[in-house]
C-alpha positions as a printed Julia matrix, in Angstrom:
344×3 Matrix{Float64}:
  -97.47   1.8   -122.45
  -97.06   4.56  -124.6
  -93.96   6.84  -123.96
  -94.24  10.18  -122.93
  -92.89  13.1   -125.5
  -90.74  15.46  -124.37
  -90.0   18.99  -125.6
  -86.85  20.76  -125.2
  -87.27  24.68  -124.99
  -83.82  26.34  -125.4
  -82.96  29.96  -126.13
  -80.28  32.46  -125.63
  -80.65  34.86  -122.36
  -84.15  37.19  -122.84
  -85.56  35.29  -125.8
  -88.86  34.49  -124.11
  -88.5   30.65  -122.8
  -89.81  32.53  -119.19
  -92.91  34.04  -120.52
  -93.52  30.74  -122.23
  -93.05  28.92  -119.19
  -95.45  31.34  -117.24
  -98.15  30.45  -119.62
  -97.42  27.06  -119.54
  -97.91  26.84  -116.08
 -100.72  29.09  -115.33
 -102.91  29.44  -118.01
 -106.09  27.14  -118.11
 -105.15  25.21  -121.61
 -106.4   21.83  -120.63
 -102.92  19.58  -121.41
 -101.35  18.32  -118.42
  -98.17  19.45  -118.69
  -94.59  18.81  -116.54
  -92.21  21.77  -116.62
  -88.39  20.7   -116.11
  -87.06  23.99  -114.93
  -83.04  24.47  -114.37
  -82.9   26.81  -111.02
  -79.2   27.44  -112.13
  -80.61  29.19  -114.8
  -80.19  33.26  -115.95
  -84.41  33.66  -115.86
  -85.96  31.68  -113.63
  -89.67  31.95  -113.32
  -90.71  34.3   -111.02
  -90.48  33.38  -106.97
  -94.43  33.39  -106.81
  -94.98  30.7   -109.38
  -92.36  28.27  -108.08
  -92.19  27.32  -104.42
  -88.82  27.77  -103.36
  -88.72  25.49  -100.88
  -85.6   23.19  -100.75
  -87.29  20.06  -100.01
  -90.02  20.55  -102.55
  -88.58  19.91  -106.04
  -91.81  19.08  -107.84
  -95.07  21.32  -107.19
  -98.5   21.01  -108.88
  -99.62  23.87  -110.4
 -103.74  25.0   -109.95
 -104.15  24.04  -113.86
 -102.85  20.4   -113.58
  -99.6   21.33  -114.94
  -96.5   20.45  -112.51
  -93.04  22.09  -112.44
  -90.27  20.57  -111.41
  -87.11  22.34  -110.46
  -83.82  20.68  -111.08
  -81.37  20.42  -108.44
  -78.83  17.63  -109.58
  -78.66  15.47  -112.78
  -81.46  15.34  -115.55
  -81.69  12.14  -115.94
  -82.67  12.13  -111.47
  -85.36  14.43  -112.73
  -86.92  12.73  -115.2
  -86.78   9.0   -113.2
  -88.14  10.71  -110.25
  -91.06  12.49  -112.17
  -91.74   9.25  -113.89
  -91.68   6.89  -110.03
  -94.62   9.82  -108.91
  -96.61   9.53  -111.89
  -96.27   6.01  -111.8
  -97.18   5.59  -107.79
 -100.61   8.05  -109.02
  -98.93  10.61  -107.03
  -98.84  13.24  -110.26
 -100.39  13.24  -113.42
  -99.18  14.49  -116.83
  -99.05  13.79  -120.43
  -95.98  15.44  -121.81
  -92.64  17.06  -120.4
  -90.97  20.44  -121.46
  -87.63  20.93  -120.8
  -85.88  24.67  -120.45
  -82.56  24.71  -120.76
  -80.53  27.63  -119.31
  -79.97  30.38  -121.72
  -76.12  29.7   -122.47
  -76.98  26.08  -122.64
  -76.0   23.73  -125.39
  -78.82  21.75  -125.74
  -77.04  18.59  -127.09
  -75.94  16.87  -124.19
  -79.92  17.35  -123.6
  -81.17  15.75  -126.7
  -78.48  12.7   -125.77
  -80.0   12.11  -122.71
  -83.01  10.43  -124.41
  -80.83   8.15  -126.43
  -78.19   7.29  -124.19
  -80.01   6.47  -120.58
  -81.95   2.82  -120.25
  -84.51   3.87  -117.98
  -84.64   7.52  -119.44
  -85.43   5.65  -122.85
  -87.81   3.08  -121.63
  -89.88   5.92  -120.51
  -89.5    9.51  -122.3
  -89.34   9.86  -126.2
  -88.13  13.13  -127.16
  -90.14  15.16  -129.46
  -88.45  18.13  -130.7
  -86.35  21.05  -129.87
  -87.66  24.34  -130.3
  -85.35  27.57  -130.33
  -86.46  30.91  -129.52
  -84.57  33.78  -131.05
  -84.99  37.36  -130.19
  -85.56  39.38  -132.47
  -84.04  42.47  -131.33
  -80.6   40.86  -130.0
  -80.63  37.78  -131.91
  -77.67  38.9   -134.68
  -75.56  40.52  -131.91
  -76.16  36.68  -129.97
  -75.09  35.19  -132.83
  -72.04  36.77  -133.62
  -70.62  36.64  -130.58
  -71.84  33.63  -128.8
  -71.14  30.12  -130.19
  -73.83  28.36  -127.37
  -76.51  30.83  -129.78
  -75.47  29.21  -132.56
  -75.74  25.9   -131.44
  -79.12  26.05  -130.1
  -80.21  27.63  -133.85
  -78.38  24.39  -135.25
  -80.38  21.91  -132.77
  -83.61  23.3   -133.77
  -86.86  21.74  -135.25
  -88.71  24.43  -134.7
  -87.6   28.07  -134.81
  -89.34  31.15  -133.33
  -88.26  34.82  -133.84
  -89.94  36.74  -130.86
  -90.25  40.54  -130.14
  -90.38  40.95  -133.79
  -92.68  44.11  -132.76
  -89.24  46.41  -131.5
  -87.26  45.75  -134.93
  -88.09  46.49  -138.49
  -89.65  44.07  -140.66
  -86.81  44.19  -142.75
  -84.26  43.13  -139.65
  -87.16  40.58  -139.08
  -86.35  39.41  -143.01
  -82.45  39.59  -142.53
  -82.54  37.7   -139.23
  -84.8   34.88  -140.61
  -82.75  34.65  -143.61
  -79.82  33.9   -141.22
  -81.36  31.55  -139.6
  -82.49  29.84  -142.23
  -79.12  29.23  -143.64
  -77.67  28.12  -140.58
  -80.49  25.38  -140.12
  -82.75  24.84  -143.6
  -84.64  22.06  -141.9
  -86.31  23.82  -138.96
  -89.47  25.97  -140.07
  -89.47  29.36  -138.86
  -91.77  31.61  -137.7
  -92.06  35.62  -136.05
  -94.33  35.97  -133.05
  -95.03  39.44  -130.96
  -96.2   40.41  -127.62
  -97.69  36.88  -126.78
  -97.04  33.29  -126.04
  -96.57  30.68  -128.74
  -99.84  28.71  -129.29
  -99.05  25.1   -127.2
  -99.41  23.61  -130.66
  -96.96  25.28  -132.69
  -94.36  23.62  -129.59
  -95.78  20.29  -128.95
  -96.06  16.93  -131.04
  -93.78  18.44  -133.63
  -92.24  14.83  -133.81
  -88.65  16.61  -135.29
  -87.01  13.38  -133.76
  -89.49  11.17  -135.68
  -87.62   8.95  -138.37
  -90.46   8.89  -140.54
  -91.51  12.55  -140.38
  -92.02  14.64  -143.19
  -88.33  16.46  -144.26
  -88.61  19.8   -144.27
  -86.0   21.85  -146.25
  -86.88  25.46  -146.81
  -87.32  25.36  -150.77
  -85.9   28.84  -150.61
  -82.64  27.37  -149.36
  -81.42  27.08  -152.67
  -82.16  30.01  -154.32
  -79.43  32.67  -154.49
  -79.9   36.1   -155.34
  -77.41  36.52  -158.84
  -78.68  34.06  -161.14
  -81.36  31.11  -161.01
  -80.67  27.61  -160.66
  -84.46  26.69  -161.3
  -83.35  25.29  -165.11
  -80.64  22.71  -163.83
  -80.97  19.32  -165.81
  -82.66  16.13  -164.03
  -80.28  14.55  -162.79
  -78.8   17.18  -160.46
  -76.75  17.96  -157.54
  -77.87  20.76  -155.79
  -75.43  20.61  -153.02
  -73.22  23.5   -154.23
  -75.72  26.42  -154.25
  -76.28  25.98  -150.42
  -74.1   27.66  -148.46
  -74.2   31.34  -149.39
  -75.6   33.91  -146.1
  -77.54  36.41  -146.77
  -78.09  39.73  -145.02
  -75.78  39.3   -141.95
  -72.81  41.69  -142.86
  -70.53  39.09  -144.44
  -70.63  37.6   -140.99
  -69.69  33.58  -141.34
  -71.15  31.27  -138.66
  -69.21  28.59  -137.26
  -72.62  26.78  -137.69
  -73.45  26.16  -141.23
  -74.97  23.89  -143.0
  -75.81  21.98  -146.64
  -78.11  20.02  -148.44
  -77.44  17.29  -150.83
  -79.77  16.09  -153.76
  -79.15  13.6   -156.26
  -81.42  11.31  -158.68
  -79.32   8.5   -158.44
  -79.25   6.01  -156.14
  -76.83   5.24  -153.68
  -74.44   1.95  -153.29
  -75.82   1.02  -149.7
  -72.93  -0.21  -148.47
  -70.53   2.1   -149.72
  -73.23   4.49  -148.17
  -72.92   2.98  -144.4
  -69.05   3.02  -144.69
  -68.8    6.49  -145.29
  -71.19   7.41  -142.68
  -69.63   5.24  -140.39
  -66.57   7.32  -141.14
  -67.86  10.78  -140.96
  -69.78  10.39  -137.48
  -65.98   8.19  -136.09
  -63.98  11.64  -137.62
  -66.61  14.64  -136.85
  -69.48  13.08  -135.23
  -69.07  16.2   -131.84
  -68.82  18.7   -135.17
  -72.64  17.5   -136.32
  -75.25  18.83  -134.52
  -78.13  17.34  -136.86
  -78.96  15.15  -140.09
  -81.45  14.14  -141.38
  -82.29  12.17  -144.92
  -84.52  10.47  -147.44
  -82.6    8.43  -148.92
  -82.72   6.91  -152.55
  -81.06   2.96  -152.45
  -80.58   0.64  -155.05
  -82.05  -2.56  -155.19
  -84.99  -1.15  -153.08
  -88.44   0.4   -153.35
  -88.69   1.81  -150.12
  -87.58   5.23  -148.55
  -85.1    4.92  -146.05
  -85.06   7.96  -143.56
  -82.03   8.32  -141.06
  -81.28  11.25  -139.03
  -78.84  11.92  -136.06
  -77.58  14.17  -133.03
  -73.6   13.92  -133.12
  -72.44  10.1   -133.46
  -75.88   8.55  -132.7
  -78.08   8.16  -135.53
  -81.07   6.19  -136.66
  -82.37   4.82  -139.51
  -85.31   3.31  -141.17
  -87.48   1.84  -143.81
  -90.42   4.36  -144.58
  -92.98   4.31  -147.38
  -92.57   3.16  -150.96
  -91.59   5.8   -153.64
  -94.96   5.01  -155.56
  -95.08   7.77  -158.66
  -92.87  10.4   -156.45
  -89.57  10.68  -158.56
  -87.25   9.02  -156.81
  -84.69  11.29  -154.6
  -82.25  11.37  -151.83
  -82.68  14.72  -150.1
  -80.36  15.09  -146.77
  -79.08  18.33  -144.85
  -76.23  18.56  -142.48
  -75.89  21.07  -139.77
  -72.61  21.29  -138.1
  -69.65  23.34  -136.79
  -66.96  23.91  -139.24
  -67.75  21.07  -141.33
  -65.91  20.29  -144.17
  -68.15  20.25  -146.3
  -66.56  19.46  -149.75
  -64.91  16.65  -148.59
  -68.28  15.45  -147.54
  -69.91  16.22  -150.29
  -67.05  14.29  -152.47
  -67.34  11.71  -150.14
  -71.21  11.12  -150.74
  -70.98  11.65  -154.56
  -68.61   8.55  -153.93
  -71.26   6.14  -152.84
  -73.32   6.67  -155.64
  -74.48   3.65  -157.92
């Protein structure tokens, strides 16, 4: 039986995960849809579209969608929407989770990797951050649980872009962007994101496509578009733009290289990084380039759990390992020393 894919929506306080939610909910889109809503949450959905009745935790909305209000542990949620569906009580296709405003939405993400029975059922899809557009630099600044849930992200969305400038619209997004160069961004007004901009974004899917904004590495003083072949492009990506000089505790960095890595020396060293700072990364992700093979290998991780694969052959693509790391205070020359080091 195929698992179910699960979204998790997360957002600082007044980003827009409620009108989101609304729509989801009451708006005739066809998808049968379970809603995961955390009652302890800042902005709940409004009285008249959830029953708040004590002993009614899951209710069936008029467009097949269901919501389901949490009142203990996740993991009771998602085993107890699973037994209904399974006993033809319920029907739905695909879960989205909200996560309270000051959430950090890792412990989230880990549920789907770390429960049996969660696992057996659920496959989680992607996380999708919503950033206002208005508040979204003061959030920032001043609230680390902000950061984190821009660092989490597969999928970004800058909302009430209509009350700022386009050019705070630019600065914000170029923020963003360097906190988290793998999560594509995009500005939305006065309206709900289309259903298919937030589901089956498969950002936990080994063998998805690795997105890295190929602006990342641009900086504004002097262009790096005439570096030889066999590069490293890891040390032009860390410079923030347009944020006052502000530095996040949230950064992150890509590496590049043409050569191919030693694979053991490789899983040693990652071994070692996720033992040392494994609660410091919030995501990575990779295509890796390995001697003495003609495949792709694709890992990516949240924290000490991560994943990897055998994907597609290189065919006439020039061979490359491409990864990004997005972390809290990472060091990141050490690392990048460190994966120079496995290198054939």
């Amino acid at each position: 039986m195929a698992l179910i894919p699960v979204t998790i929506l997360t957002g600082f306080l007044g980003s827009g995960k409620t009108t989101l939610l609304k729509h989801i909910l009451t708006e005739q889109h066809g998808k049968k849809i379970a809603v995961i809503e955390n009652e302890f949450g800042e902005e709940n959905i409004d009285n008249e579209i959830l029953v708040q009745d004590s002993q009614e935790t899951i209710v069936q909305m008029s467009n097949g969608c269901i919501c389901c209000t949490i009142r203990g542990d996740l993991v009771d949620a998602l085993n107890e929407l699973w037994e209904q569906r399974d006993q033809k009580k319920i029907n739905f296709d695909r879960v989205v989770i909200e996560t309270t405003g000051v959430a950090n939405p890792g412990p989230v993400a880990q549920t789907f990797f770390m429960d049996d029975d969660v696992a057996e059922h659920y496959v989680l899809d992607a996380i999708v951050t919503l950033v206002d557009a208005k508040h979204g630099q003061q959030q920032l600044n001043v609230h680390e649980e902000a950061q984190r849930q821009v660092g989490f992200a597969d999928q970004i969305f800058i909302t009430k872009t209509d009350l700022v400038s386009p050019t705070d619209v630019e600065l914000l997004r170029a923020r963003l962007m360097h906190m988290n160069p793998r999560a594509p961004i995009q500005g939305i007004t006065k309206g709900v994101v289309p259903l298919d901009a937030v589901l089956d974004l498969k950002g936990f899917n080994l063998n998805a496509k690795l997105d890295i904004d190929p602006h990342f590495l641009e900086e504004d003083d002097h262009d790096h578009s005439a570096c030889g072949h066999d590069h490293h492009d890891h040390d032009h990506s860390h410079k923030h733009h347009g944020h006052s000089g502000h530095t996040d505790r949230i950064q992150s960095f890509v590496f590049r290289s043409d050569k191919p890595f030693d694979h053991q020396k490789l899983e040693d060293f990652l071994g070692g990084i996720l033992d040392v700072f494994g609660e410091k990364l919030l995501r990575y992700k990779g295509v890796l380039y390995v001697k003495g093979s003609n495949r792709k290998v694709v890992f990516q991780g949240v924290h000490q759990m991560m994943g990897s694969d055998l994907a597609g052959t290189w065919g006439t693509e020039p061979k490359q390992t491409r990864m990004v790391f997005i972390g809290i205070d990472l060091p990141r020359d050490t690392l990048l020393a460190g994966l120079e080091g496995c290198l054939v």
